[in-house]
TINUGU-885879 format. One record per residue (C-alpha): residue number from 1; chain; x, y, z. Coordinates in pm, 1 decimal, m for minus. Layout:
<sites>
     k   c         c1         c2         c3
   NUM   A          X          Y          Z
...
</sites>
This chain:
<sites>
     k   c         c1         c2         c3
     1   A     6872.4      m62.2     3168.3
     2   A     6778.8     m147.1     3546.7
     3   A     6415.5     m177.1     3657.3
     4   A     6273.3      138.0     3860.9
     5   A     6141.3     m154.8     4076.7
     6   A     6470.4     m404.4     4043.6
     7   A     6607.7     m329.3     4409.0
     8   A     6523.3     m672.4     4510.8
     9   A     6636.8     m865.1     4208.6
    10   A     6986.9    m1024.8     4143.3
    11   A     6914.5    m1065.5     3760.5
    12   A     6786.6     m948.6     3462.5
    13   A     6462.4    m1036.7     3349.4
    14   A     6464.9    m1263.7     3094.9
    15   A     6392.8    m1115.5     2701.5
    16   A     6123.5    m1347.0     2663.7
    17   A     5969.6    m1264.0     3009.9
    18   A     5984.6     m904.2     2926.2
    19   A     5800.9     m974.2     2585.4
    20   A     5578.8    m1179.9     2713.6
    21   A     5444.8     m949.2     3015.9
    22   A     5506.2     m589.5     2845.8
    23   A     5187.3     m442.2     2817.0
    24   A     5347.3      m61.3     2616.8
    25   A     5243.3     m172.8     2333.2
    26   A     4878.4     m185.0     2409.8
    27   A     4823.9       27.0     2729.1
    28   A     5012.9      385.1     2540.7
    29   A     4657.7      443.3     2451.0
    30   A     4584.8      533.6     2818.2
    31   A     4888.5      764.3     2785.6
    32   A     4677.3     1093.3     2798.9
    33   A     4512.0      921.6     3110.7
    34   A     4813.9      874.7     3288.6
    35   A     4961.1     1224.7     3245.3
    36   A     4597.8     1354.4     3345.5
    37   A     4579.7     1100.6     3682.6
    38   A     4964.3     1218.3     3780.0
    39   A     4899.0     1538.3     3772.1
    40   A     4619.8     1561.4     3962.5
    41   A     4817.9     1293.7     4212.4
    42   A     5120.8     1540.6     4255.7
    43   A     4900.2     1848.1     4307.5
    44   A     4761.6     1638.5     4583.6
    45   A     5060.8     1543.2     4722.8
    46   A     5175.2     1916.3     4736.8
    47   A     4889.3     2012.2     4867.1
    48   A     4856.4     1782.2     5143.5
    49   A     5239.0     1857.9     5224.4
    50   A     5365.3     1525.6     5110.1
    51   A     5616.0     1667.1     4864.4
    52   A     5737.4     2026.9     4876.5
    53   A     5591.2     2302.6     4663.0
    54   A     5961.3     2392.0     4441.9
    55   A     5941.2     1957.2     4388.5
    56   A     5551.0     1946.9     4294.1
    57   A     5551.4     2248.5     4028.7
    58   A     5914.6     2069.9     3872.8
    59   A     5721.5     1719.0     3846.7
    60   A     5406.1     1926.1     3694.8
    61   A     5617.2     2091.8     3440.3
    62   A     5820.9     1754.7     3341.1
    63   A     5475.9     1588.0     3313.1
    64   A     5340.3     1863.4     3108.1
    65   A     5613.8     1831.9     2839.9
    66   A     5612.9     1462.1     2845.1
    67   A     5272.3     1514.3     2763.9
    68   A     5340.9     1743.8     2493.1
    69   A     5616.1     1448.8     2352.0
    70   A     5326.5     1204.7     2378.6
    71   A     5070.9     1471.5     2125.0
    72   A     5380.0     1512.3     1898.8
    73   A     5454.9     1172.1     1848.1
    74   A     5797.2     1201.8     2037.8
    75   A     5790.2      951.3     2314.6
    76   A     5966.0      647.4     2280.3
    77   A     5787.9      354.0     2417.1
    78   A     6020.0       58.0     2535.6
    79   A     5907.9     m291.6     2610.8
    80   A     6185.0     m275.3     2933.7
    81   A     5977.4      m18.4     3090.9
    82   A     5677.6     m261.9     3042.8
    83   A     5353.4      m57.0     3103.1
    84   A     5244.9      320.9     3015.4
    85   A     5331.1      444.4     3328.3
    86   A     5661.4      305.7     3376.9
    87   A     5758.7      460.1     3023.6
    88   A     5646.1      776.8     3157.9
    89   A     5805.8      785.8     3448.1
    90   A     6095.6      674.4     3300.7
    91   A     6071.9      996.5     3086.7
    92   A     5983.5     1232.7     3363.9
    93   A     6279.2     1128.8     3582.1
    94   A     6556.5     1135.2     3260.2
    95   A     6384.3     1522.6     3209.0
    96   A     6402.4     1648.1     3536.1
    97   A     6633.7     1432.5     3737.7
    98   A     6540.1     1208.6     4027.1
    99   A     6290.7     1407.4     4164.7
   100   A     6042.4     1274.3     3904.9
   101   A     6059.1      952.2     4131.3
   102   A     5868.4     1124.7     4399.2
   103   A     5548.6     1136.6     4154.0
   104   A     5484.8      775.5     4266.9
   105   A     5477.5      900.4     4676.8
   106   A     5178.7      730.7     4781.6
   107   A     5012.8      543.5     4497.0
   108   A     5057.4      183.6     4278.1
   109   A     5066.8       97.1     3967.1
   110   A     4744.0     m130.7     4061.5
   111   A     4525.6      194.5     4196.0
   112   A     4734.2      398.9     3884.2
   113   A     4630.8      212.6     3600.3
   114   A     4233.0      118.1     3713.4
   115   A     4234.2      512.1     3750.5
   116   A     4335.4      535.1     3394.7
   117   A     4070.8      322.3     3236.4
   118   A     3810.4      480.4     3452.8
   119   A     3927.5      797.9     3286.9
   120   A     3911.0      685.1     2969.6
   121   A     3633.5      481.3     2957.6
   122   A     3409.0      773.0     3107.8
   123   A     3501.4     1000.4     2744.2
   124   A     3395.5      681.3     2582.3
   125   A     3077.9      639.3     2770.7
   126   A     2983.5      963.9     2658.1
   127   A     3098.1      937.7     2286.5
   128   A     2899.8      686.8     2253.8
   129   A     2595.6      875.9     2389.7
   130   A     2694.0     1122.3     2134.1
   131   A     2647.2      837.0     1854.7
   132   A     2359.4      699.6     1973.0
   133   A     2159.8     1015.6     1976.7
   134   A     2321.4     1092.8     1611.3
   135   A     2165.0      714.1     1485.9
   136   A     1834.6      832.7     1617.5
   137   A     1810.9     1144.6     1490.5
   138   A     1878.2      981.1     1129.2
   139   A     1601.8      675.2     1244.9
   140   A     1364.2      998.3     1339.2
   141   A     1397.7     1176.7      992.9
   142   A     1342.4      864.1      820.7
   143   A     1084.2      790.9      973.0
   144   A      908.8     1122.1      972.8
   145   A      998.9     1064.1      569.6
   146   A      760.5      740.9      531.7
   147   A      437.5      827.2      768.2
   148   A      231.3      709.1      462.1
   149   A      497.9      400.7      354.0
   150   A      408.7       34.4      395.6
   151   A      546.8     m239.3      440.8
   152   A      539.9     m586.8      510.8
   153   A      591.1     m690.0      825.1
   154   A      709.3    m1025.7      938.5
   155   A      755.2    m1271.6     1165.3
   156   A      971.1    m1617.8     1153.6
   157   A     1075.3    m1395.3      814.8
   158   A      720.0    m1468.1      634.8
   159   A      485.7    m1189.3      562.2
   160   A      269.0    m1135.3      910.7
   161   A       94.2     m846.0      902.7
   162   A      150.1     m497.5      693.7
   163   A      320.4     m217.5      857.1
   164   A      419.4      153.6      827.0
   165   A      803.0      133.5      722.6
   166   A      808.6      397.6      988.3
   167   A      703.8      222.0     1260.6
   168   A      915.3      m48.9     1183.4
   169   A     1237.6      226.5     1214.3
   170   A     1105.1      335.4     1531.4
   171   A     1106.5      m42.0     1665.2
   172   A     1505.7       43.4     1611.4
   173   A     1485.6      400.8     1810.9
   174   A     1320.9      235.0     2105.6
   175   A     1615.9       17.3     2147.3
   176   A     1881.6      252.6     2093.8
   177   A     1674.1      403.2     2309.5
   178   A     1763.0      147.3     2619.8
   179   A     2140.9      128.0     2473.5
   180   A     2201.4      523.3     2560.2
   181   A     2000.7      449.1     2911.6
   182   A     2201.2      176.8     3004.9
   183   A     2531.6      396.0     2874.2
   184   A     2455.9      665.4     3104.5
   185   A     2314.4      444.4     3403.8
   186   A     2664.4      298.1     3376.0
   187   A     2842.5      625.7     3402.4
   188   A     2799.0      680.3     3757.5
   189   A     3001.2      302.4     3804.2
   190   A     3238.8      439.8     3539.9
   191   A     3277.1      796.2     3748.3
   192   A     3455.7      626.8     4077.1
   193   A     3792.3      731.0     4193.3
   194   A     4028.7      418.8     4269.0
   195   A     4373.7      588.8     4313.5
   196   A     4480.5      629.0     4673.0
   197   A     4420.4      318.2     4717.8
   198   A     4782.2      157.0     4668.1
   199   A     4856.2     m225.4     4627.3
   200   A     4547.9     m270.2     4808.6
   201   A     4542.5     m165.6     5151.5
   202   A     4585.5      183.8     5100.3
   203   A     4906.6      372.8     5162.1
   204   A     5043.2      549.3     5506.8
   205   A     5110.2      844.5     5322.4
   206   A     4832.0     1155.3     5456.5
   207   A     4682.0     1176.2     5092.3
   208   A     4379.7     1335.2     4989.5
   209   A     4163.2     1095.1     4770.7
   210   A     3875.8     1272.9     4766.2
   211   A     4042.0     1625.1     4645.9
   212   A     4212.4     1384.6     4422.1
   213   A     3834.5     1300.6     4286.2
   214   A     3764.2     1703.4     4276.7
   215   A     4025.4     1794.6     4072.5
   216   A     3978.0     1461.0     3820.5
   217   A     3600.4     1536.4     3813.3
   218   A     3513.5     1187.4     3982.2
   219   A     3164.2     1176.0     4148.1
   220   A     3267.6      900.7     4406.0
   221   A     3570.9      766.7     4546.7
   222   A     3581.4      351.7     4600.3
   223   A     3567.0      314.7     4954.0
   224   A     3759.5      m47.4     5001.2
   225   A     4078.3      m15.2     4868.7
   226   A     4082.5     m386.9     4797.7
   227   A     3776.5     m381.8     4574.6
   228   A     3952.7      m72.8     4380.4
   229   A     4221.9     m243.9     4276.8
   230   A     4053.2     m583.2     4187.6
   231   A     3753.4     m425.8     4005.9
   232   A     3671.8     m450.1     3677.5
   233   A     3312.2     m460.9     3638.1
   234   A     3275.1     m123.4     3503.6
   235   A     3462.7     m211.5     3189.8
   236   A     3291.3     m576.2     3202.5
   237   A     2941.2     m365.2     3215.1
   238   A     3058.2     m127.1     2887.7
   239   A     3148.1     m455.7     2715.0
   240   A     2778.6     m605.8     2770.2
   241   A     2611.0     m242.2     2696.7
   242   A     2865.5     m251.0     2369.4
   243   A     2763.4     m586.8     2288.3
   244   A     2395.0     m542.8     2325.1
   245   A     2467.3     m185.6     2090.1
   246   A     2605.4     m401.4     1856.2
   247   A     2383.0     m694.2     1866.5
   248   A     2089.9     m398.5     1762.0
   249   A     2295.3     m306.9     1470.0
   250   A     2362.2     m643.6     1362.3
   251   A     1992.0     m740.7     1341.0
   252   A     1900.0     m373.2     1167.5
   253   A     2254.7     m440.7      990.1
   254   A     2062.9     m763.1      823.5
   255   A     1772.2     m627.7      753.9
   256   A     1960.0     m381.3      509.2
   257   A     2151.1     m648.3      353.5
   258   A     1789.4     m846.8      307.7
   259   A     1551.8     m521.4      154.3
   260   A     1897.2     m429.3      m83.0
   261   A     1869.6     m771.0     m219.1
   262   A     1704.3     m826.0     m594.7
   263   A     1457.8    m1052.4     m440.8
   264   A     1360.4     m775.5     m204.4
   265   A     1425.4     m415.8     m355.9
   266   A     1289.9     m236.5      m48.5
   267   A     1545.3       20.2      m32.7
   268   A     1906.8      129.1     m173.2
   269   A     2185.3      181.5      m25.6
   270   A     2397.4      507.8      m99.2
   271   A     2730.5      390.9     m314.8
   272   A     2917.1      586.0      m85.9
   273   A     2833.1      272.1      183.0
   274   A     2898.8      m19.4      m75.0
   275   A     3198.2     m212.0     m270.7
   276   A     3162.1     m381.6     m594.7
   277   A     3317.4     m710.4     m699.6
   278   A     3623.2     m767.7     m854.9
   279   A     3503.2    m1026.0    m1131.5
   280   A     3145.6     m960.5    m1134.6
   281   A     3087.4     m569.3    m1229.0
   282   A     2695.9     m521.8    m1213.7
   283   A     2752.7     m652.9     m799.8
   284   A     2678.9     m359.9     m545.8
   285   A     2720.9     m503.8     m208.9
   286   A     2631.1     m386.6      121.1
   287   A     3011.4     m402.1      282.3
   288   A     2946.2     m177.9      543.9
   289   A     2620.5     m385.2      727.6
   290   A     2782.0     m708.8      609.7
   291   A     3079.5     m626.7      826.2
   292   A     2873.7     m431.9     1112.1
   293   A     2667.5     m796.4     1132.8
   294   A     3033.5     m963.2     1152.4
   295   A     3213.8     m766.9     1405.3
   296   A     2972.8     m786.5     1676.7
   297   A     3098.3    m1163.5     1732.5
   298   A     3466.2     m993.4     1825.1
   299   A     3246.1     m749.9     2074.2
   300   A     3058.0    m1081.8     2209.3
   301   A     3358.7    m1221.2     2244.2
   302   A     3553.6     m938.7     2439.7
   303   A     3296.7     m971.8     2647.2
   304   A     3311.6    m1362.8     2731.8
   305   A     3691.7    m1327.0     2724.3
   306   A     3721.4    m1057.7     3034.4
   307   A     3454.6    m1282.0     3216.8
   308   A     3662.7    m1542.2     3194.9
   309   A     3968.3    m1372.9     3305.0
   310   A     3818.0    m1261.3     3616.6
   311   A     3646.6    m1596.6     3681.5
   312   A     3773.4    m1719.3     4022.7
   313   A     4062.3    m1476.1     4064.7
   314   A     4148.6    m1371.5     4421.6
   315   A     4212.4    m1092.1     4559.6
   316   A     4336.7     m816.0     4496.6
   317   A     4522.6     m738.9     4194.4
   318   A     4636.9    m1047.8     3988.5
   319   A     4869.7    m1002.1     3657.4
   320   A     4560.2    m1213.0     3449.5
   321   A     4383.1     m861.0     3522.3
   322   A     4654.0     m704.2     3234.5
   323   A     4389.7     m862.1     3023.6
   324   A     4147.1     m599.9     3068.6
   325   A     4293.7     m371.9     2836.5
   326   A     4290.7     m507.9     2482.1
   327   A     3976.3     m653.0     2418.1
   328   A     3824.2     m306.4     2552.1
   329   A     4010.2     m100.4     2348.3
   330   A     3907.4     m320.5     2021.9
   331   A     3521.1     m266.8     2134.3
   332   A     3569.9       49.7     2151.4
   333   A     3729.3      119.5     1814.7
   334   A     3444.2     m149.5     1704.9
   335   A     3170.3       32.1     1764.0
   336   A     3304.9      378.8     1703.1
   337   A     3336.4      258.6     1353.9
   338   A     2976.2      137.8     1331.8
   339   A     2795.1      407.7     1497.5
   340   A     3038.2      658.5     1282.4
   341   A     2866.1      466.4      980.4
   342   A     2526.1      378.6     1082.6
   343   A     2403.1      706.8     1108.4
   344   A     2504.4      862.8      729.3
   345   A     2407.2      524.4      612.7
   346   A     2043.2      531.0      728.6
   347   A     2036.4      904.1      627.8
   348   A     2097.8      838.8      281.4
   349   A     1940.7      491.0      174.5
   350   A     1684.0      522.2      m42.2
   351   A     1321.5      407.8        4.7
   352   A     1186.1      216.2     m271.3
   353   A      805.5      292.1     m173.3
   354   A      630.0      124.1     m485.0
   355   A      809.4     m187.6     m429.4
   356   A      719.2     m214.9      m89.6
   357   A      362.0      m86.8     m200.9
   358   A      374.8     m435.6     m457.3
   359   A      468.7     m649.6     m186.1
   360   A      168.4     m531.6       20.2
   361   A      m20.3     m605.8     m287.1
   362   A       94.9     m928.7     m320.6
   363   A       78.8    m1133.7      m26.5
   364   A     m168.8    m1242.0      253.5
   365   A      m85.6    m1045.4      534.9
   366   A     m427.2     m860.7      557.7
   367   A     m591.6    m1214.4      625.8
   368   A     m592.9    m1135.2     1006.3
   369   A     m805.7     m829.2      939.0
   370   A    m1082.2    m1084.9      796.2
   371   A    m1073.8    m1276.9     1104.1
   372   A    m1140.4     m947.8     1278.3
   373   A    m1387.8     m893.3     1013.6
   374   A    m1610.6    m1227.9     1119.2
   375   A    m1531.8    m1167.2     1512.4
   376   A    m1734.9     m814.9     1463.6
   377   A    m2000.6     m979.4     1324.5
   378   A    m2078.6    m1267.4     1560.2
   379   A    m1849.7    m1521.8     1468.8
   380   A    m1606.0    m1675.5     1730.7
   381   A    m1235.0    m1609.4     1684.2
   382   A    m1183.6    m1982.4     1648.5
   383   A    m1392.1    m2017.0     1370.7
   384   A    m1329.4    m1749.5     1208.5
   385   A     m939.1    m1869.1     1237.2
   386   A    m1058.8    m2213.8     1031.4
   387   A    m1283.5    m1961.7      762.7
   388   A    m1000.6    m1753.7      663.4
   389   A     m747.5    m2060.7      682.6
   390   A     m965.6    m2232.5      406.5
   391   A    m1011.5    m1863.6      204.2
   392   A     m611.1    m1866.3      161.0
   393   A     m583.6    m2225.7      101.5
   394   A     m872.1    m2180.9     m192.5
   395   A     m669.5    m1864.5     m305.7
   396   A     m331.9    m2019.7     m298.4
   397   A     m466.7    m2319.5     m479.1
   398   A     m628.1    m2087.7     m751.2
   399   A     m333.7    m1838.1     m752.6
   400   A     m510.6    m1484.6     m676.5
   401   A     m496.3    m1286.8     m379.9
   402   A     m786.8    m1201.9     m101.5
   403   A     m825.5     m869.1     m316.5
   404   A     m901.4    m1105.8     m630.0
   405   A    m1227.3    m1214.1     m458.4
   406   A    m1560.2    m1219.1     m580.5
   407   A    m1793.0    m1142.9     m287.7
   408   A    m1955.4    m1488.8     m396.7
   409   A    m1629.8    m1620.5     m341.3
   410   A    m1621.2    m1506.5      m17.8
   411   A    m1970.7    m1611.9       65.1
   412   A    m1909.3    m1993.5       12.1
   413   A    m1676.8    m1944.0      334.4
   414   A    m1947.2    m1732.6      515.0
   415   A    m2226.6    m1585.0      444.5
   416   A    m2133.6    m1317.2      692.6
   417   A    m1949.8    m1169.2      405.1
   418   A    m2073.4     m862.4      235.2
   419   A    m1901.7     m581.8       41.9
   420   A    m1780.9     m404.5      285.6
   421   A    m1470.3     m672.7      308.2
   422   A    m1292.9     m467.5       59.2
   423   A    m1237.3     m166.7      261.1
   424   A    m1126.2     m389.8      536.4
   425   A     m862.8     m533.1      313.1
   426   A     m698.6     m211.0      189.7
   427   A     m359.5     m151.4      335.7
   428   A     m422.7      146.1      439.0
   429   A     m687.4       34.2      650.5
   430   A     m537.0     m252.3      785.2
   431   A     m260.4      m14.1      873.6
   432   A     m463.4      214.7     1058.3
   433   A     m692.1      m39.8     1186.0
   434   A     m440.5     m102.3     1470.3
   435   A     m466.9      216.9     1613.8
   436   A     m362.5      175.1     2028.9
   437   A      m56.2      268.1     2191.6
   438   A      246.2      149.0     2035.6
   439   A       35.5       22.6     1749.0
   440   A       76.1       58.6     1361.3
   441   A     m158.9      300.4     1283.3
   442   A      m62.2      607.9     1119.7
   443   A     m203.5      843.5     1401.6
   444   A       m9.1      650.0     1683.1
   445   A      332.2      645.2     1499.0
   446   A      322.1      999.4     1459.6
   447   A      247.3     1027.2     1852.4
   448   A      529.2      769.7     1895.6
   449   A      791.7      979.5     1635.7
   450   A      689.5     1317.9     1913.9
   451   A      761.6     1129.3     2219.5
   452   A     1094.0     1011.9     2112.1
   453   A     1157.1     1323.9     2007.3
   454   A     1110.6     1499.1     2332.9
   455   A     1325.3     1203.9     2501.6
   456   A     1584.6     1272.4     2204.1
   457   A     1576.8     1610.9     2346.0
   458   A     1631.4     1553.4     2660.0
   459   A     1909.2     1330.7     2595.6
   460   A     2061.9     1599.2     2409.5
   461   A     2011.6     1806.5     2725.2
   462   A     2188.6     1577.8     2900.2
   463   A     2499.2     1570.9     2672.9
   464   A     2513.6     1922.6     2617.0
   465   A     2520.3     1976.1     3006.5
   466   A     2818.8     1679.6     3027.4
   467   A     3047.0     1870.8     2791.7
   468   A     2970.9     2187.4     2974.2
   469   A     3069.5     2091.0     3297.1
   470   A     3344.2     1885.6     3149.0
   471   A     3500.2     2201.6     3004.2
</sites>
């Protein structure tokens, strides 16, 4: 079979060489990308009176049934033709005779193939929106769920201070929150035109590129035809916005695996999110977070590989930049599965409320509040610090908790004490005793759950008027 480019050649390429530098076997994911990024190529040619009109429409229709080959499963991919759009070319030209070799009037494969990843990463980019705003909606109606729920909250994992289990779920909207920002700040990087821009120097051909962007739905076309070719920092900024998305799973992913413990019990997962073991039957393990937590290292690591690829390569296109492809389409099947997941799983866990009630209960995280307590009545911070330092130390030592206390207890530590200390120490109080923006406090979560949903809604908005205009 001789190479559509083998003019210059007096061999064959060698088996291994054609093994080793095929990229078909990867890159006929970007097959619906190609067909999309020809056709809109060829109506530019014809309409710029490159190629005639009876060639153009006989090129369309070959590309449209290679296209329909490609949705039936028909297409035979071959490692000689080496890339996706060879293969399809390939195709086009054994359908409708040599005139399917004019398709490539005026373009590369170097401007062809960045054009095709722009494509598709710009449906991923807003997929992912799509996920993102699915996860919050489930964080939102979990949250609205446990308004009156609390829950210990933590820091360096030891008990810190208590906290509405719904403020601590909202900690997670706010930074999926900045993960759909940063997706759709990066779409207008993602939603640049490269093709027209050849090798890299453009082509002498009287093309069209910014009809070309019309009729593709591009916002911008690249305007240095070197950096079109050579640039890959809008996949290189969807691998750090993936790995950041999955780096806020992971740590929510842990979490989950920590409260579904025994030595937790805060909540339960649904069995539909869980695998048992195959020796020990009473085991229900949390599979699906385990693995979330697990897989973000292979997004990290997409990530570090594509940096390194590009590190130090010249000018324009280089064969290391073949490299681009794999690692982003594992990401991207990487965190569709998670965010496909997240959502239903955080929808139906189960909120053990009396367990985290007993926790509460038992621990000293209302010891801060005491402090507080002293400040209000005179005493400085400092020294108040040492007083309530000294109250746990005497309770730990005689195994009771600051709710155990007899107010002459309390009053060998300070006679500021009186019996008002009680109320201070109630949960519920020490909840709502943090009551400013962004605090704990019952009132302010609730304020916090409205404003996210009004920027829920406007992301909603803005998806809703993507897939309009996309239509």
């Amino acid at each position: 079979m001789s190479k559509l480019w083998g003019g210059r050649f007096t061999k064959q390429t060698d088996q291994l060489v054609e093994e080793y530098t095929a990229s078909i076997t990867f890159d006929k994911e970007l097959a619906e990308e190609d067909i999309e990024g020809s056709l809109a190529h060829v109506t530019m040619l014809g309409k710029c009176g490159i190629l005639p009109a009876e060639d153009v429409e006989k090129i369309k229709d070959g590309l449209l049934q290679v296209q329909g080959m490609i949705r039936r499963g028909e297409l035979e991919y071959t490692i000689q033709n080496e890339d996706i759009h060879m293969n399809i070319e390939k195709t086009l030209i054994d359908l409708i005779g040599p005139v399917g070799g004019k398709l490539h009037t005026g373009r590369s494969r170097n401007d062809q193939v960045a054009t095709d990843m722009h494509l598709y990463l710009r449906k991923r980019v807003v997929e992912f929106v799509g996920l993102l705003i699915k996860l919050q909606e489930a964080l939102l109606e979990k949250a609205k769920a446990n308004l009156d729920t609390i829950i210990p909250g933590y820091t360096h994992l030891q008990r810190a201070q208590p906290i509405l289990f719904a403020h601590h779920l909202m900690a997670y909207v706010s930074m999926f929150q900045r993960d759909l920002e940063r997706l759709q700040d990066s779409y207008k990087r993602v939603d640049m035109l490269p093709l027209g821009a050849g090798a890299l120097a453009g082509t002498t051909f009287p093309i069209d590129r910014h009809f070309v962007a019309e009729q593709l739905g591009f916002g911008r076309v690249y305007e240095n035809s070197l950096d079109a070719v050579s640039d890959r920092d809008f996949i290189l900024e969807f691998l750090s916005n993936a790995s950041m998305i999955m780096m806020h799973l992971s740590r929510f992913s842990e979490e989950m695996v920590l409260w579904s413990s025994t030595e937790f019990a805060f909540i339960e997962l649904d069995d539909a999110f869980c695998t048992g073991s195959s020796i020990m039957p009473q085991k229900k393990n949390p599979d699906v977070a385990e693995l979330v937590r697990g897989k973000t290292g292979r997004v990290y690591g997409n990530l570090f590989g594509l940096m390194t690829v590009l590190k130090s390569l010249p000018l324009a296109y280089n064969k290391d930049m073949q490299e681009d492809k794999e690692g982003m389409f594992d990401t991207v099947r990487t965190l569709q599965g998670a965010l496909q997941l997240f959502a239903p799983m955080v929808s139906t866990m189960k909120v053990n409320t009396e367990r985290m009630r007993q926790a509460v209960n038992q621990d000293f995280s209302n010891a801060t509040d005491i402090a507080d307590y002293l400040v209000n009545k005179g005493l400085p911070f400092r020294q108040a610090h040492e007083v309530i330092g000294k109250t746990v130390l005497y309770c730990i030592q005689n195994k009771k908790y600051l709710l155990d206390m007899s107010i002459e207890e309390f009053k060998t530590f300070s006679e500021l004490f009186e019996s008002d200390i009680y109320a201070v120490l109630q949960p519920e109080q020490v909840v709502n005793a943090r009551n400013v923006f962004g605090g704990t406090a019952s009132n302010q979560v609730s304020e916090a759950i409205g404003r996210a949903e009004q920027v829920l809604a406007a992301s909603q908005a803005w998806l809703h008027d993507f897939l309009e205009k996309s239509k």
